[in-house]
PyMOL Python script that loads the backbone (N, CA, C, O; Angstrom):
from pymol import cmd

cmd.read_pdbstr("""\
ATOM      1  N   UNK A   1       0.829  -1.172   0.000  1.00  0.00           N
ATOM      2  CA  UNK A   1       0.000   0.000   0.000  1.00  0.00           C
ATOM      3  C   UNK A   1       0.876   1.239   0.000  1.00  0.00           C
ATOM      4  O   UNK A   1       1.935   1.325   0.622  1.00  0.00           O
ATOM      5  N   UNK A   2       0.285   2.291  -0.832  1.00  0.00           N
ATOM      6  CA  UNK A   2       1.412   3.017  -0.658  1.00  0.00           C
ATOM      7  C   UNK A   2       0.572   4.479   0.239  1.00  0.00           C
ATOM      8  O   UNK A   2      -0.552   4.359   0.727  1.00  0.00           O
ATOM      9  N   UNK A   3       1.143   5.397   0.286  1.00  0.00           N
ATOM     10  CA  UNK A   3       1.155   6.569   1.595  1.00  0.00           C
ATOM     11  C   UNK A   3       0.462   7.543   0.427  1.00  0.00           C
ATOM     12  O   UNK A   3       0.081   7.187  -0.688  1.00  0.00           O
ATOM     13  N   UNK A   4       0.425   8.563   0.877  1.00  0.00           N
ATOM     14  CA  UNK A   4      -0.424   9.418   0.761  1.00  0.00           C
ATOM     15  C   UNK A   4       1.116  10.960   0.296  1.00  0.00           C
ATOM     16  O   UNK A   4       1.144  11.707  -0.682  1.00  0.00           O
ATOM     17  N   UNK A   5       1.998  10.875   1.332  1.00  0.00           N
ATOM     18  CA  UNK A   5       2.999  11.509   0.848  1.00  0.00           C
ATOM     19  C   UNK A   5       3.697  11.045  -0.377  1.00  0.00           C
ATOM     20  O   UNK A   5       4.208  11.866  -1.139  1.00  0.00           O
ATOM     21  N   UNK A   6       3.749   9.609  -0.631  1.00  0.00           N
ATOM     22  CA  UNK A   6       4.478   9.405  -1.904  1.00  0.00           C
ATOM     23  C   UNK A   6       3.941   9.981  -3.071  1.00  0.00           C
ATOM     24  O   UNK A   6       4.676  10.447  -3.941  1.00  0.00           O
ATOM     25  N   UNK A   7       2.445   9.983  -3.170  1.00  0.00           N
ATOM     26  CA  UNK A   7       1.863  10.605  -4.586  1.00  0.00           C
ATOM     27  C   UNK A   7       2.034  12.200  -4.016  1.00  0.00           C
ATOM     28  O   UNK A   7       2.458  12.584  -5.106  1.00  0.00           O
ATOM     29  N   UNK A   8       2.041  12.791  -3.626  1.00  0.00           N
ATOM     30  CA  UNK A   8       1.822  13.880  -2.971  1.00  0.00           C
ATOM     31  C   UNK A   8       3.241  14.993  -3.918  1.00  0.00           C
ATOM     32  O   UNK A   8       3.086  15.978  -4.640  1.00  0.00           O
ATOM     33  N   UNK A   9       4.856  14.086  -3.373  1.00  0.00           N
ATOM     34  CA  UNK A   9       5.458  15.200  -4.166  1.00  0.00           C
ATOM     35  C   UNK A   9       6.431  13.992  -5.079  1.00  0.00           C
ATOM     36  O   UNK A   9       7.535  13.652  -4.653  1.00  0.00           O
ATOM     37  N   UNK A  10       5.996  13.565  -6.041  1.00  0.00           N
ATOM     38  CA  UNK A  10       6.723  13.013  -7.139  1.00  0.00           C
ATOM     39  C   UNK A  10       8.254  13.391  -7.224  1.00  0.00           C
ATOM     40  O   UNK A  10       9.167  12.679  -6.805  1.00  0.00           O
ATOM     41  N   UNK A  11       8.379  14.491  -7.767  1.00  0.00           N
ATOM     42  CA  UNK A  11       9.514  15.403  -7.800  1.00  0.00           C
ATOM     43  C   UNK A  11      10.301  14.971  -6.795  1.00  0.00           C
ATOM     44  O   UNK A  11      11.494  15.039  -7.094  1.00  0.00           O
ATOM     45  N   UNK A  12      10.046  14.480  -5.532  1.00  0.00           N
ATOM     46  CA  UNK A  12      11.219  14.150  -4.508  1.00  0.00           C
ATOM     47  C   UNK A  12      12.180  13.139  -4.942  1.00  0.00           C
ATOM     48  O   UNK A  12      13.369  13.162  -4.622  1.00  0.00           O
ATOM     49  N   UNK A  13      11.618  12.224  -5.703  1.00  0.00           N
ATOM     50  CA  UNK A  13      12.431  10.993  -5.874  1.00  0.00           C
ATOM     51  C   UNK A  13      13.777  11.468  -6.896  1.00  0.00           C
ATOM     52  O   UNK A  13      13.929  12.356  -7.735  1.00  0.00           O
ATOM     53  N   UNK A  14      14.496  10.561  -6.437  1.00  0.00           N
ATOM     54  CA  UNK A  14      15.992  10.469  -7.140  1.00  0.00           C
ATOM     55  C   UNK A  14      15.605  10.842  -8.454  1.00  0.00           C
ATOM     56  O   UNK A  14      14.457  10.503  -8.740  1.00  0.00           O
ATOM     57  N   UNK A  15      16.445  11.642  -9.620  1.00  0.00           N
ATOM     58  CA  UNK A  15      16.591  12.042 -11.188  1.00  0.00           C
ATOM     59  C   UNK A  15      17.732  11.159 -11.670  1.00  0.00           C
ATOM     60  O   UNK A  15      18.678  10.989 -10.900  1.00  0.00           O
ATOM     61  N   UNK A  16      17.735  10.796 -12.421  1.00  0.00           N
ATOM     62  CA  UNK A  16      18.624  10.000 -13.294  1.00  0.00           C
ATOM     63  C   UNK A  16      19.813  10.318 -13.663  1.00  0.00           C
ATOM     64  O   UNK A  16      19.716  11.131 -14.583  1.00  0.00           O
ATOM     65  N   UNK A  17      20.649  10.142 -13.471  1.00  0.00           N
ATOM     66  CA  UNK A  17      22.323  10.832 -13.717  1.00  0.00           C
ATOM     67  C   UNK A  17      21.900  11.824 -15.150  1.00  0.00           C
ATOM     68  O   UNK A  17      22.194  12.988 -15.423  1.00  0.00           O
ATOM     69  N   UNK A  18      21.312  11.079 -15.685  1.00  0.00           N
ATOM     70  CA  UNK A  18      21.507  11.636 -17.307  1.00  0.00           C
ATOM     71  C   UNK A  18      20.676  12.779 -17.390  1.00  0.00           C
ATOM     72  O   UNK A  18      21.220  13.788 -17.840  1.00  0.00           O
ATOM     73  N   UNK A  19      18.971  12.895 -16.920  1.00  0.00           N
ATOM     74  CA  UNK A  19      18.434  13.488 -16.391  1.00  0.00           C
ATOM     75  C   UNK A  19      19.177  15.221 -15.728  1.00  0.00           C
ATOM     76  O   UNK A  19      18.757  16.329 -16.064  1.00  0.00           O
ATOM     77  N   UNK A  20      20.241  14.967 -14.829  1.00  0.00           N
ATOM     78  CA  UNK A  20      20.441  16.192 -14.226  1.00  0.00           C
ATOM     79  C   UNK A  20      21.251  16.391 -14.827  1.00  0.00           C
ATOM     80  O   UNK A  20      21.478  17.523 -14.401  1.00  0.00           O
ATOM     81  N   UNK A  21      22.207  16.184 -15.779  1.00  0.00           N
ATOM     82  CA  UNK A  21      23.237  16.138 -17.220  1.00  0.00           C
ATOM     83  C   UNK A  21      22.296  17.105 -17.762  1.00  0.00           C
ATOM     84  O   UNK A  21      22.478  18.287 -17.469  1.00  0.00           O
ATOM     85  N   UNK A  22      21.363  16.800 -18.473  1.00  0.00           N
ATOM     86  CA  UNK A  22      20.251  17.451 -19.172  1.00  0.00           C
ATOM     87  C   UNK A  22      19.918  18.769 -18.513  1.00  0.00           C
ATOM     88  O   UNK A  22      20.177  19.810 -19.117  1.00  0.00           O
ATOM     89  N   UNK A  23      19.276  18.800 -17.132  1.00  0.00           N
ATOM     90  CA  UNK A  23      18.816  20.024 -16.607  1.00  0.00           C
ATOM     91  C   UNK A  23      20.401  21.012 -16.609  1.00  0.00           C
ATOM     92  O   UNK A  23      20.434  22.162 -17.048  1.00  0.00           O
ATOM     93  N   UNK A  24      21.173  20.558 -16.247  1.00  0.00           N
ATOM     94  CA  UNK A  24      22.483  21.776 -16.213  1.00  0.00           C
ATOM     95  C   UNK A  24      22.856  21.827 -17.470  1.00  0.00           C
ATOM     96  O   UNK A  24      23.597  22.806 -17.564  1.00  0.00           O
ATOM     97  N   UNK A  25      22.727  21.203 -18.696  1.00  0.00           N
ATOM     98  CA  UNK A  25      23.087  21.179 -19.887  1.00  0.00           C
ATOM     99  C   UNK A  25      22.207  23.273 -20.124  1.00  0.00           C
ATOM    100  O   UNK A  25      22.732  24.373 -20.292  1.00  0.00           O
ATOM    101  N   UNK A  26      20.533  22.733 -19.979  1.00  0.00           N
ATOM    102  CA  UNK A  26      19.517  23.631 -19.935  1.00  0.00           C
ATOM    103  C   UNK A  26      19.850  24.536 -19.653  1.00  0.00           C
ATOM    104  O   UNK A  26      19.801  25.481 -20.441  1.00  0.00           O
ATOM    105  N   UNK A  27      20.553  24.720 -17.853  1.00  0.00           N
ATOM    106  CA  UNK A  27      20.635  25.617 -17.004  1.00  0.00           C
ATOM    107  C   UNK A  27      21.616  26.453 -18.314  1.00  0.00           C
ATOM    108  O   UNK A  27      21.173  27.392 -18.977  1.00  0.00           O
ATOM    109  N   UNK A  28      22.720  25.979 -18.442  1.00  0.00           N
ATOM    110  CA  UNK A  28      24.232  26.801 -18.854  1.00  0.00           C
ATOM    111  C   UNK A  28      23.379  27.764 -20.443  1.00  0.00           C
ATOM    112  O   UNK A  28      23.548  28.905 -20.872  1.00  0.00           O
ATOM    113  N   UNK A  29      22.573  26.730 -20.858  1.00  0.00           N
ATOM    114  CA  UNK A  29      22.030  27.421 -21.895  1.00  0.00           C
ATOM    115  C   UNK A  29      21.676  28.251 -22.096  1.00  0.00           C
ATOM    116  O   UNK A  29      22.118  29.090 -22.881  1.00  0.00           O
ATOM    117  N   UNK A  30      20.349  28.305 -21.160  1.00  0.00           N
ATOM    118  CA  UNK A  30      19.623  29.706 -20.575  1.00  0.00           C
ATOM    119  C   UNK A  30      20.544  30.660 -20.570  1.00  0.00           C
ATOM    120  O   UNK A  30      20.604  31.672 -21.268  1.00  0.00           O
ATOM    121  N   UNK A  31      21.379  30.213 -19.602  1.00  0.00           N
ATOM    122  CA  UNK A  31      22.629  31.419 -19.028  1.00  0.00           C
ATOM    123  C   UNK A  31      23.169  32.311 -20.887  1.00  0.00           C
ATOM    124  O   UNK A  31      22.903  33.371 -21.454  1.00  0.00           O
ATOM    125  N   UNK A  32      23.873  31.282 -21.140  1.00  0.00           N
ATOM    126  CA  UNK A  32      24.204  31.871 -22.613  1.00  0.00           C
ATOM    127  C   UNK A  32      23.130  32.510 -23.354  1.00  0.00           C
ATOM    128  O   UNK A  32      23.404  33.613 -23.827  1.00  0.00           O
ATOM    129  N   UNK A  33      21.983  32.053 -23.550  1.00  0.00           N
ATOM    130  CA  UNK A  33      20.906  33.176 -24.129  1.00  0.00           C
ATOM    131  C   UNK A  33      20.684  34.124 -23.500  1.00  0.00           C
ATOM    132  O   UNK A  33      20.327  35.062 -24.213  1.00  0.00           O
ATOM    133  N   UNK A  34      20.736  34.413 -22.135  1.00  0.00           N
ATOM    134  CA  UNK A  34      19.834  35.736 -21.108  1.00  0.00           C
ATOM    135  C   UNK A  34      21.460  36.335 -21.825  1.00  0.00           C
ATOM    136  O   UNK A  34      21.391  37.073 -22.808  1.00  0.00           O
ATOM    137  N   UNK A  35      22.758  35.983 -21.294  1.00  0.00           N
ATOM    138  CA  UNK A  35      23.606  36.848 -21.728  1.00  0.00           C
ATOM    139  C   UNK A  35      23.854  37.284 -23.434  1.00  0.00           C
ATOM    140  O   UNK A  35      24.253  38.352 -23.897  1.00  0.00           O
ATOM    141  N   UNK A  36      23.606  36.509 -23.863  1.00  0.00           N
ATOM    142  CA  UNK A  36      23.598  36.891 -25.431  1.00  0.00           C
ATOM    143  C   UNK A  36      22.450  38.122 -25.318  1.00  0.00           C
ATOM    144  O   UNK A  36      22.825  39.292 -25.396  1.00  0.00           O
ATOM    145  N   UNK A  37      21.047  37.789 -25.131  1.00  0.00           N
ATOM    146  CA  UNK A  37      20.029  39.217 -25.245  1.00  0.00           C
ATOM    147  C   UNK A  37      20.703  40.314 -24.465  1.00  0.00           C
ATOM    148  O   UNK A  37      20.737  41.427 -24.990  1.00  0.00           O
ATOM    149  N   UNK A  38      21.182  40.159 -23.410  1.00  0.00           N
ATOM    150  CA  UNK A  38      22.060  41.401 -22.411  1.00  0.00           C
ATOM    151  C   UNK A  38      22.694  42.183 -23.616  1.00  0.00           C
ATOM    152  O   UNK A  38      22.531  43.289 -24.131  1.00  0.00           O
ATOM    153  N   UNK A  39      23.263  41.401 -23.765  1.00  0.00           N
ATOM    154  CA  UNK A  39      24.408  41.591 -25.049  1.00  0.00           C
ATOM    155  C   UNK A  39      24.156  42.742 -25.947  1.00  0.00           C
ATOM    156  O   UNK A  39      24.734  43.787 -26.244  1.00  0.00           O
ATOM    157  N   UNK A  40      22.579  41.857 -26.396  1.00  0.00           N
ATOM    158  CA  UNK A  40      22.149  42.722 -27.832  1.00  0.00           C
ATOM    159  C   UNK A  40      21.356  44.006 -27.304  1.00  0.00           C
ATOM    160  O   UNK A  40      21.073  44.986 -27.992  1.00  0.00           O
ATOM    161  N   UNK A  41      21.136  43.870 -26.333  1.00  0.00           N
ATOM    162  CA  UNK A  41      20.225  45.080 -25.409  1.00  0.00           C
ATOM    163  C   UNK A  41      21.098  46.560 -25.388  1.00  0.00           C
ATOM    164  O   UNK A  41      20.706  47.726 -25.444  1.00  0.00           O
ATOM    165  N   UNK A  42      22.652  45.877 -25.268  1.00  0.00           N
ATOM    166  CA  UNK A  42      23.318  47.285 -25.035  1.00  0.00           C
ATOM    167  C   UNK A  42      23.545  47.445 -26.154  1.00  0.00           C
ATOM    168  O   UNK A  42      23.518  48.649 -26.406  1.00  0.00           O
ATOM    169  N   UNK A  43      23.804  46.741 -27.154  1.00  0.00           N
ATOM    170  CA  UNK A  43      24.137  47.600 -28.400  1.00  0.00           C
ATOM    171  C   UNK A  43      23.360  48.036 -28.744  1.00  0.00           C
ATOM    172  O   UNK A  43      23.406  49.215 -29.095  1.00  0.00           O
ATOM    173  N   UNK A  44      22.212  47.274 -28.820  1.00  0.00           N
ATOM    174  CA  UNK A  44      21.188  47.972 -29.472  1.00  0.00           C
ATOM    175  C   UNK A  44      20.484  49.610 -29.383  1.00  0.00           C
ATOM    176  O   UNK A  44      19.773  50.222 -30.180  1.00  0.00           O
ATOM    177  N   UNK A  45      21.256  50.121 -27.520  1.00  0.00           N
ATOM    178  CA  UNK A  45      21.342  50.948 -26.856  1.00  0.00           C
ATOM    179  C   UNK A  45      22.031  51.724 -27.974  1.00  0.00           C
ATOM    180  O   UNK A  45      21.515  52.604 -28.662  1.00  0.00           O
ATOM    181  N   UNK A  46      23.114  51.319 -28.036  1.00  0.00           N
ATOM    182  CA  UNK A  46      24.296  51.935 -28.649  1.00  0.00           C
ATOM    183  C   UNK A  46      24.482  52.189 -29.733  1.00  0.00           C
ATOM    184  O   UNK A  46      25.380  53.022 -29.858  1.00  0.00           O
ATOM    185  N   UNK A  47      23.923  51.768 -30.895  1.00  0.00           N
ATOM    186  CA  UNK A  47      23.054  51.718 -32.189  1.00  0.00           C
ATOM    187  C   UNK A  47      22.180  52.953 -32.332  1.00  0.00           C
ATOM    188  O   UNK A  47      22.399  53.851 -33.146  1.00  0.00           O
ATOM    189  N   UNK A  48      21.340  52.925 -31.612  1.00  0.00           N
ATOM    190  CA  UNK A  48      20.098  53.686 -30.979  1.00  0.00           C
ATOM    191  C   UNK A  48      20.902  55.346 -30.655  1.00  0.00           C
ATOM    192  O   UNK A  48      20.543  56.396 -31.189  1.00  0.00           O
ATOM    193  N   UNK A  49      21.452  55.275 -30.171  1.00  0.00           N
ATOM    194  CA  UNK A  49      22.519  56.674 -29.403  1.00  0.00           C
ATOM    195  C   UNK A  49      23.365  57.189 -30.791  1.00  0.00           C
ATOM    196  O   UNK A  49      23.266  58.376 -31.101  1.00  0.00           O
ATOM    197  N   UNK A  50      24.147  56.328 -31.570  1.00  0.00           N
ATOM    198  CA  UNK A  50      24.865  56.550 -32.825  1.00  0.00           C
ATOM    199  C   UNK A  50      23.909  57.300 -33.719  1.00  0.00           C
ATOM    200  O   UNK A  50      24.061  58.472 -34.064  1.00  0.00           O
ATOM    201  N   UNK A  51      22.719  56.360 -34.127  1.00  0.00           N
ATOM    202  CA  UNK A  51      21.868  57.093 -34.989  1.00  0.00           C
ATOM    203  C   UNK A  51      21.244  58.434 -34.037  1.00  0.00           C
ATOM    204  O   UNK A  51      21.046  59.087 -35.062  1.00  0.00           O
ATOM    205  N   UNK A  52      21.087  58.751 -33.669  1.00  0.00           N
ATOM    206  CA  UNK A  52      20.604  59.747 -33.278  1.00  0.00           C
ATOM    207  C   UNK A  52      21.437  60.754 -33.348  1.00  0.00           C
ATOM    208  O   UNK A  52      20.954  61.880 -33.465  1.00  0.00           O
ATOM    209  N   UNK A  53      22.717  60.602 -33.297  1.00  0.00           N
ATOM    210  CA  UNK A  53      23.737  61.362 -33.387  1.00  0.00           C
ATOM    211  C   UNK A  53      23.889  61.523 -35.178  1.00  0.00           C
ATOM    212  O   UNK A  53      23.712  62.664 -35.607  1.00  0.00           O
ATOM    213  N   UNK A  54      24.073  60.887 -35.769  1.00  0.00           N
ATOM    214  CA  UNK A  54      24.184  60.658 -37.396  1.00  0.00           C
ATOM    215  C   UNK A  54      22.946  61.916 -37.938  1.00  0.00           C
ATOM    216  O   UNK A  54      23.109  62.829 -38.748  1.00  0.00           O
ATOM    217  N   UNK A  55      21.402  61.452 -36.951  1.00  0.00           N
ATOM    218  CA  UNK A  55      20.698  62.085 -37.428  1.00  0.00           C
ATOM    219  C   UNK A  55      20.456  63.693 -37.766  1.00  0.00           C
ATOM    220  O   UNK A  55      19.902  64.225 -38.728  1.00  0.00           O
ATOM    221  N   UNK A  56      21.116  64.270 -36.552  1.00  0.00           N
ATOM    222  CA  UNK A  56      21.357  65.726 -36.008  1.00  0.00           C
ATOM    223  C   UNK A  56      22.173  65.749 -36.856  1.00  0.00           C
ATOM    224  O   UNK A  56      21.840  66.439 -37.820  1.00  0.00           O
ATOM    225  N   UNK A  57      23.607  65.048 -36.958  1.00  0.00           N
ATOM    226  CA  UNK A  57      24.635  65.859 -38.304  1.00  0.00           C
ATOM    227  C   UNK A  57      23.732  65.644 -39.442  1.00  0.00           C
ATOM    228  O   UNK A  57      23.790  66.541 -40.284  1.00  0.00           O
ATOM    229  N   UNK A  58      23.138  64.949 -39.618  1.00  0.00           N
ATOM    230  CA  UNK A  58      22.099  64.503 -41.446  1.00  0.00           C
ATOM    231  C   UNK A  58      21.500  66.276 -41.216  1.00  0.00           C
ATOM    232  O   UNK A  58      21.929  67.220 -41.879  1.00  0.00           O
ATOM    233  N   UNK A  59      20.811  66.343 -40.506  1.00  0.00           N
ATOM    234  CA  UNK A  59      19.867  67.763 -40.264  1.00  0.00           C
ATOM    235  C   UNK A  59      20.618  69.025 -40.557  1.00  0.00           C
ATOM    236  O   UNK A  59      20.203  69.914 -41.301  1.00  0.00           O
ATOM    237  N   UNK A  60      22.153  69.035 -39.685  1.00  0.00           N
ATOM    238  CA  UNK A  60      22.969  70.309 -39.857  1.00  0.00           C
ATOM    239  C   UNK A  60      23.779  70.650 -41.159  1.00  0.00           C
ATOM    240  O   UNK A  60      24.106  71.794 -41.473  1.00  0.00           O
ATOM    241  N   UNK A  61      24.094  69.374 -41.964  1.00  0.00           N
ATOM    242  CA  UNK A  61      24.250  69.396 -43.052  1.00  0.00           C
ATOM    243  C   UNK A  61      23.847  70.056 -44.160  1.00  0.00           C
ATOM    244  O   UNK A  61      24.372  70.773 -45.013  1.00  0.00           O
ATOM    245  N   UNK A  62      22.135  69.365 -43.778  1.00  0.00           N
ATOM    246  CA  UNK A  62      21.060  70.342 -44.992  1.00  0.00           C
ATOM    247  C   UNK A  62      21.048  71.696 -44.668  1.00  0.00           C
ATOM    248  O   UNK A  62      20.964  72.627 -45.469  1.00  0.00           O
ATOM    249  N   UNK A  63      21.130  71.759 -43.521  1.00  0.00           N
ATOM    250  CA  UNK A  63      21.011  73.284 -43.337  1.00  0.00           C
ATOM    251  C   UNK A  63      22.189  74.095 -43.841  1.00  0.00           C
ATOM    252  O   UNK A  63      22.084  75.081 -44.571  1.00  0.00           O
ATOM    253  N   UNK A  64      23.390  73.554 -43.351  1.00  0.00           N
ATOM    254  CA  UNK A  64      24.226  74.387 -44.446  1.00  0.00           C
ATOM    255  C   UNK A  64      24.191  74.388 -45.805  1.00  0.00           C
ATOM    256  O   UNK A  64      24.379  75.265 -46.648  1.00  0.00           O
ATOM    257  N   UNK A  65      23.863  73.019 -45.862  1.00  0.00           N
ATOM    258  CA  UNK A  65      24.019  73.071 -47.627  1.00  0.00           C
ATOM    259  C   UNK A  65      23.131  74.045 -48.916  1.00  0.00           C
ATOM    260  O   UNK A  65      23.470  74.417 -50.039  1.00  0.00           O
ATOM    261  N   UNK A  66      21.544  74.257 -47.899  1.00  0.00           N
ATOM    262  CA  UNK A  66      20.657  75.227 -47.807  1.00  0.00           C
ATOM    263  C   UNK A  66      21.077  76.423 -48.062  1.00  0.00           C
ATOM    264  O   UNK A  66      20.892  77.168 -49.024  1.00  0.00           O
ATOM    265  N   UNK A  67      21.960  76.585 -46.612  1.00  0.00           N
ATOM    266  CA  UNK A  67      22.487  78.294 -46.509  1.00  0.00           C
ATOM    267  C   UNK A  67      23.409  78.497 -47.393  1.00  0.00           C
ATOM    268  O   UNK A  67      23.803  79.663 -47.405  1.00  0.00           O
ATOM    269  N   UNK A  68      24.106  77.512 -48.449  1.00  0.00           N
ATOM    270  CA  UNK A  68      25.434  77.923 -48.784  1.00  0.00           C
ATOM    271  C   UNK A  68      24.878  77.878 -50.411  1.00  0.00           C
ATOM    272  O   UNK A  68      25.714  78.157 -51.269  1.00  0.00           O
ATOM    273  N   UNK A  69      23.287  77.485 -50.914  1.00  0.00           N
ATOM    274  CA  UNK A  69      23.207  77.458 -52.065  1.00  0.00           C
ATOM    275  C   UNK A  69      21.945  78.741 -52.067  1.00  0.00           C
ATOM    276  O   UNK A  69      21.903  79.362 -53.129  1.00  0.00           O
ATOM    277  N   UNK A  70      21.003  79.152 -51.067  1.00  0.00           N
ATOM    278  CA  UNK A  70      21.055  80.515 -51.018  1.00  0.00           C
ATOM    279  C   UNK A  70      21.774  81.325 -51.158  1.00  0.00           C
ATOM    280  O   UNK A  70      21.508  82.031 -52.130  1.00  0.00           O
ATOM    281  N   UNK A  71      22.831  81.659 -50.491  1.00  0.00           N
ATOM    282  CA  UNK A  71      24.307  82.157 -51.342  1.00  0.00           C
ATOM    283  C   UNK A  71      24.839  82.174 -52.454  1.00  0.00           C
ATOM    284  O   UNK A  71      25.371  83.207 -52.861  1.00  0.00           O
ATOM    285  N   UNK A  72      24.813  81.037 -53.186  1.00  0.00           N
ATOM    286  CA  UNK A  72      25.190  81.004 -54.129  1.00  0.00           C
ATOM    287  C   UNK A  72      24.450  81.631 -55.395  1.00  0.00           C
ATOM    288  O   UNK A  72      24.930  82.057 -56.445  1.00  0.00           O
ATOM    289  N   UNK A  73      22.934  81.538 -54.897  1.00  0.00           N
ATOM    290  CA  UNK A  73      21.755  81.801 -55.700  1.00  0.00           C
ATOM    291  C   UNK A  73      21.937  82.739 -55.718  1.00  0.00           C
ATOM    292  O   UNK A  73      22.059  83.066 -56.899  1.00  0.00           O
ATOM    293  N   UNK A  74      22.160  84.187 -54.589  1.00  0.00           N
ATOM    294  CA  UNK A  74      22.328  85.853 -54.013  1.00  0.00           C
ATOM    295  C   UNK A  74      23.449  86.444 -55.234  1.00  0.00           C
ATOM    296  O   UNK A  74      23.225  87.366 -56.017  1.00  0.00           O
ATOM    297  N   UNK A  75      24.535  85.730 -55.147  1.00  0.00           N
ATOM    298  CA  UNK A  75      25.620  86.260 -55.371  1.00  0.00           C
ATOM    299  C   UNK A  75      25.256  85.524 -57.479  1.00  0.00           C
ATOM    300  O   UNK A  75      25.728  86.427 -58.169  1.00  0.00           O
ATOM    301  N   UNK A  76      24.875  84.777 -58.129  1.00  0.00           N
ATOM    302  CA  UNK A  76      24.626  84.504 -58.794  1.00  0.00           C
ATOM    303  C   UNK A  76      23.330  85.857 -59.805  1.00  0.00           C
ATOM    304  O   UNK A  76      23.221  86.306 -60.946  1.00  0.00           O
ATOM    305  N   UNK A  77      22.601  85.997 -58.429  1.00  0.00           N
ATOM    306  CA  UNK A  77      21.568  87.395 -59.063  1.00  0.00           C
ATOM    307  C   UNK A  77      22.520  88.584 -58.863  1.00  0.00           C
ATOM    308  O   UNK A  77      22.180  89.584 -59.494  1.00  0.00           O
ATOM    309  N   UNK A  78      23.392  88.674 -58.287  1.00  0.00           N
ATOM    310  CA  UNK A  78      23.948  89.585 -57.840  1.00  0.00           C
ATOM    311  C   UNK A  78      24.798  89.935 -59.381  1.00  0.00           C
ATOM    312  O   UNK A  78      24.685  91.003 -59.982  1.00  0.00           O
ATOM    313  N   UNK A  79      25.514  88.956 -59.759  1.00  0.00           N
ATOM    314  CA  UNK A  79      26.789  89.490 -60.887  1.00  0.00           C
ATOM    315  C   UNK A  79      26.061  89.515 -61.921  1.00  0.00           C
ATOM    316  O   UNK A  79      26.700  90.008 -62.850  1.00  0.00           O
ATOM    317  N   UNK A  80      24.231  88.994 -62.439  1.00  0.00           N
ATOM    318  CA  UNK A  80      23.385  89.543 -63.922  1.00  0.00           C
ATOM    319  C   UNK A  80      23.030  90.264 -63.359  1.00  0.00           C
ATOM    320  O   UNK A  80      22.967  90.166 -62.134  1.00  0.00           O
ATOM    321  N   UNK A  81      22.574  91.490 -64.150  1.00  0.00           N
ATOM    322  CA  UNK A  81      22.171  92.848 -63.753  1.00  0.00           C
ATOM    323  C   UNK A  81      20.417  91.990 -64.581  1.00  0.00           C
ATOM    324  O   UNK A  81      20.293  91.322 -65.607  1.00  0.00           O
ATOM    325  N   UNK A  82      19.185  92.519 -63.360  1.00  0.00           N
ATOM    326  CA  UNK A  82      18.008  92.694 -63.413  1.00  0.00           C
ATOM    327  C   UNK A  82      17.786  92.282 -65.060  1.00  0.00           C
ATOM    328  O   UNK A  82      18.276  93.000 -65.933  1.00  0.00           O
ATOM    329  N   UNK A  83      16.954  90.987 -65.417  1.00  0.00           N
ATOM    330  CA  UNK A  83      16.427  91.049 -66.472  1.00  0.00           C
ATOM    331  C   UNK A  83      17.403  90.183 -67.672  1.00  0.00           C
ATOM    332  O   UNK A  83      16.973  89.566 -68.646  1.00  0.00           O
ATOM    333  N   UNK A  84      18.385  90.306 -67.381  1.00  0.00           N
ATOM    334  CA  UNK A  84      19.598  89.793 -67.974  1.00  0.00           C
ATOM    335  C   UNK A  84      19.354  88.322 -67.860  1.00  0.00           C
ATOM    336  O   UNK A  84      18.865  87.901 -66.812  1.00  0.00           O
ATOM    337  N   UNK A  85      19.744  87.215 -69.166  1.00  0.00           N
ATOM    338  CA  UNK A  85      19.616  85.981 -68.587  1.00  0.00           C
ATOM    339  C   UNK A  85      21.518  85.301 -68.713  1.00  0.00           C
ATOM    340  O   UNK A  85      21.944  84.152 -68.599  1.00  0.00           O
ATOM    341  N   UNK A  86      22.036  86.243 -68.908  1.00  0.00           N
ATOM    342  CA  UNK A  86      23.121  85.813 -68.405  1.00  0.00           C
ATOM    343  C   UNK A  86      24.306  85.485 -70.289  1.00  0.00           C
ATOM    344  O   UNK A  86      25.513  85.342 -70.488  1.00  0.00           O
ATOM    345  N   UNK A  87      23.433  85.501 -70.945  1.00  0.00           N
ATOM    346  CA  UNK A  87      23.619  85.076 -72.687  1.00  0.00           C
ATOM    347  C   UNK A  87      23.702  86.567 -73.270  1.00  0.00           C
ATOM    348  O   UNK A  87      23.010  87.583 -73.195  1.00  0.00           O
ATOM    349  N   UNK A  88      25.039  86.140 -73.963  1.00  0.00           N
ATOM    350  CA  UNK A  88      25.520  87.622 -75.123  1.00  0.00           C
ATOM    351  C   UNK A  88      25.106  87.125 -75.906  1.00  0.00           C
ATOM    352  O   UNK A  88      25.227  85.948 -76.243  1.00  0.00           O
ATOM    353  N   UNK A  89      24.234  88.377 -76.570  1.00  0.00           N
ATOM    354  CA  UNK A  89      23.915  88.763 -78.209  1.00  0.00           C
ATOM    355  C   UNK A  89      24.582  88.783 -78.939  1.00  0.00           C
ATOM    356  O   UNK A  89      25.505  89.575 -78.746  1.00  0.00           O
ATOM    357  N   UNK A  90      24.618  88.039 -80.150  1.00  0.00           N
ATOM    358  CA  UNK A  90      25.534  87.866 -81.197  1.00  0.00           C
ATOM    359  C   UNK A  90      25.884  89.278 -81.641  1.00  0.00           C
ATOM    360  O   UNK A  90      26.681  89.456 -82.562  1.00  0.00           O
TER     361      UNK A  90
END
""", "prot")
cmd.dss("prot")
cmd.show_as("cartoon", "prot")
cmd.util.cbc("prot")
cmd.orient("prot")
């Protein structure tokens, strides 16, 4: 006859050599994936921080490049005199 504690916690009984081979096989695994995502978490941080930085120079760029072909446009009206398209008459 058996007891009432034996069905109660299964899990108590002895695991099989090979068995707890397996669970620490698992364990180390886990470990290597949580640290691999760690991993990708900070770069991805860091990725994240780069572009944002890339983005602001992308922005200050246009803006000069803006300001420096307004300029160019100024000084371009500036040397035809009004009306002029810039072409000599034969």
């Amino acid at each position: 006859m058996t007891t009432s504690s034996e069905h109660a916690n299964p899990s108590a009984q002895a695991e099989p050599a090979g068995l707890n081979l397996q669970t620490d096989e698992a364990r180390a695994t886990v470990a290597e994936i949580k640290a691999g995502n760690e991993a990708l978490k900070e770069a991805d941080l860091a990725a994240e921080a780069q572009a944002e930085v890339a983005t602001e120079q992308a922005k200050q760029l246009a803006q000069v490049t803006e300001e420096v072909l307004e300029e160019l446009k100024e000084m371009k009206e500036g040397a035809n005199p009004a009306g002029s398209t810039g072409t000599k008459a034969p």
